[in-house]
matplotlib code that plots the C-alpha trace (Angstrom):
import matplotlib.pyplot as plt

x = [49.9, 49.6, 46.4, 44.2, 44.9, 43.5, 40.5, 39.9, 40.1, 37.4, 34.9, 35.3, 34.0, 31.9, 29.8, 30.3, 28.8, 26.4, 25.0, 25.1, 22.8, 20.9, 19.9, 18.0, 15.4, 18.0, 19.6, 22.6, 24.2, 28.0, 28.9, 27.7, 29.8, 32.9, 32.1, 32.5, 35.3, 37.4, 35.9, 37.1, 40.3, 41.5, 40.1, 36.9, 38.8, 39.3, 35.7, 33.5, 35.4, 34.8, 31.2, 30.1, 32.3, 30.7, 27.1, 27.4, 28.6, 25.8, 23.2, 24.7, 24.5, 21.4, 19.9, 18.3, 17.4, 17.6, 20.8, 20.5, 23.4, 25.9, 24.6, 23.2, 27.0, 28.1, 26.3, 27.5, 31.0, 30.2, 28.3, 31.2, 33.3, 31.5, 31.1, 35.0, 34.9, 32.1, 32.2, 35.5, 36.4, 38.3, 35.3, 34.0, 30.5, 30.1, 30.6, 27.0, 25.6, 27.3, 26.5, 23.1, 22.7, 24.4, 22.3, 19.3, 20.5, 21.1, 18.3, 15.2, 15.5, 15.5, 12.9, 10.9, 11.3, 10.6, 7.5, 6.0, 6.7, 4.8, 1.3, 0.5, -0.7, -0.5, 1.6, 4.3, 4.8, 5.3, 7.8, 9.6, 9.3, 10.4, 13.5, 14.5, 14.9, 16.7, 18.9, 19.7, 20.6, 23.0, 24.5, 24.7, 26.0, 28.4, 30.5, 32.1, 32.9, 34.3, 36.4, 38.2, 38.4, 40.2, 42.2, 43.4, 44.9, 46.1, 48.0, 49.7, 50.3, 51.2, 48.8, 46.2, 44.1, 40.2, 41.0, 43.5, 42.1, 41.6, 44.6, 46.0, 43.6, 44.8, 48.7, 47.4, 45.5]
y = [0.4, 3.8, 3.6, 1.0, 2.6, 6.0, 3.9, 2.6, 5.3, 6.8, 4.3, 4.2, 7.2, 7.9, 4.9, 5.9, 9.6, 8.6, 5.9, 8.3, 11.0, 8.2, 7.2, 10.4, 9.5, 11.6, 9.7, 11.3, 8.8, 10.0, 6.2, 6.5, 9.9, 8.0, 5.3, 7.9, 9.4, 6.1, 5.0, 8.4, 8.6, 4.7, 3.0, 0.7, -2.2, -0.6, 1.4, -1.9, -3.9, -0.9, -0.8, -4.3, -3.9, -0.8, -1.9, -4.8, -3.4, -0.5, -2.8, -5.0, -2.1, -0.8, -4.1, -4.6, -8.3, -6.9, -6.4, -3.7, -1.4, -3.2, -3.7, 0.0, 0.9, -1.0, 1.0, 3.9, 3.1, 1.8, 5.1, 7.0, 5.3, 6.4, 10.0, 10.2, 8.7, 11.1, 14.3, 16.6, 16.2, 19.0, 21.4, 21.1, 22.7, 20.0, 17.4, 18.2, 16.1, 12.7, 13.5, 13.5, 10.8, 9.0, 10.2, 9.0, 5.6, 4.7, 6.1, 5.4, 1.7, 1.8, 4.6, 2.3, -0.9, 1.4, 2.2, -0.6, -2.8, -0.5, 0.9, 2.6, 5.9, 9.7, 10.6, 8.3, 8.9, 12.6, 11.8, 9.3, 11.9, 14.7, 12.1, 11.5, 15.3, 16.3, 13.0, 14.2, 17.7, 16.9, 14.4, 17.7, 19.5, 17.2, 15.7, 19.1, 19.9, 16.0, 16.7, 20.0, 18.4, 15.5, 16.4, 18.8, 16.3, 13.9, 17.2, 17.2, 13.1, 13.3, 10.7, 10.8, 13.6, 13.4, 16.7, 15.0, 11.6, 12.7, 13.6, 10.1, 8.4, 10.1, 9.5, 5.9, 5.2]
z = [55.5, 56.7, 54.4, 55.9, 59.5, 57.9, 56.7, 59.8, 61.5, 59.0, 59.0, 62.7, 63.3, 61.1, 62.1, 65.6, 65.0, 62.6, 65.7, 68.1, 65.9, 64.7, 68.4, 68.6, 65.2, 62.8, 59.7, 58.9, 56.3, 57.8, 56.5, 52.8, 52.8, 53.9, 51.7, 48.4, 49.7, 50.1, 47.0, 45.2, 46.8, 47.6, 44.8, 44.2, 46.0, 48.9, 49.2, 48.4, 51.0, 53.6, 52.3, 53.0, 56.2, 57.7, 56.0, 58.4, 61.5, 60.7, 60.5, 63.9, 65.9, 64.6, 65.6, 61.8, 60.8, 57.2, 56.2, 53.7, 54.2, 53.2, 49.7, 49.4, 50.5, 47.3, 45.2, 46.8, 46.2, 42.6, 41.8, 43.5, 40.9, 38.1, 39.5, 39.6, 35.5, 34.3, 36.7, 38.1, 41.5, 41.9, 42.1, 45.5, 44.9, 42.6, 45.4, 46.9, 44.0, 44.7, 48.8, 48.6, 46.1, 48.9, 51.3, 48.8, 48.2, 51.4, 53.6, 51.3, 51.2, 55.2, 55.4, 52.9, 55.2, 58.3, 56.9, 55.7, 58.3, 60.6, 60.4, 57.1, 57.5, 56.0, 59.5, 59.1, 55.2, 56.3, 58.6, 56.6, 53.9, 56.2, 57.4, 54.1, 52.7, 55.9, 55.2, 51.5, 52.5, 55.5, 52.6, 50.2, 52.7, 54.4, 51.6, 50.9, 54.2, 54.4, 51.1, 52.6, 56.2, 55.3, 52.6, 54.8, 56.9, 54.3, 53.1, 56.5, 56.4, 52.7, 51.0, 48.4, 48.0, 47.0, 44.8, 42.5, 42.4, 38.4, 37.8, 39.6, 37.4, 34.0, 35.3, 35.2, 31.9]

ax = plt.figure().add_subplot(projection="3d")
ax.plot(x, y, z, "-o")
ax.set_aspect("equal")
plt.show()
């Protein structure tokens, strides 16, 4: 039970920072970082059911009539999946990789809409390409220090760590 409250708690604010950062023309895909990390460390249950969840209330309070991020948060959480199969986990250089492939697959498909929706022109494909590389490296750069922050704390609460989701995994098969 103890594991769904953390979840919450998770998603909660991530979507509430990543709203308040976005109200000022930054994407910074804090949810599609969550999103891997519940995925990695709760399971793919667990991460696409916070995906379509957060995708939705993301795209509510962004006031979107295209409701893309829940479906880009799938993939997220499917590709986070097959990260923790094919890759190591416990390196947490490594982790830079899957957080701006996040960052990627969530923020092109809205920068895309953004800008084709709107007047074409060699300004706003800067801008959307200048929105799209910061988005990637705060994703690089954020997973990490996500990974050490909260397993951190799931140290202190005794639950599952992102760093030995692996080992859990080979315990299991």
């Amino acid at each position: 039970m103890i594991h769904l409250a953390y979840i919450f708690i998770i998603i909660f604010l991530s979507i509430f920072i990543q709203v308040l950062i976005g109200s000022y023309g930054v994407i910074v895909p804090l949810t599609a970082i969550s999103i891997v990390y519940i995925s990695i460390v709760y399971g793919w249950r667990k991460g696409i059911i916070s995906a379509i969840i957060s995708g939705i209330i993301l795209d509510i309070l962004y006031g979107r009539t295209t409701f893309l991020s829940p479906f880009t948060l799938v993939i997220i959480s499917i590709l986070s999946i097959v990260w923790l199969y094919k890759s190591n986990v416990e390196h947490i250089q490594l982790q830079a990789i899957p957080g701006g492939i996040a960052a990627l697959i969530y923020t092109l498909p809205i920068i895309a809409i953004n800008y084709y929706s709107n007047e074409h022109g060699l300004y706003l494909l800067f801008t959307s390409f200048m929105l799209l590389i910061i988005s990637i490296l705060f994703g690089a750069f954020l997973l990490p220090i996500f990974v050490i922050v909260l397993d951190s704390i799931n140290k202190m609460l005794r639950i599952n760590l992102y760093s030995e989701a692996q080992e859990k995994l080979n315990q299991e098969s």
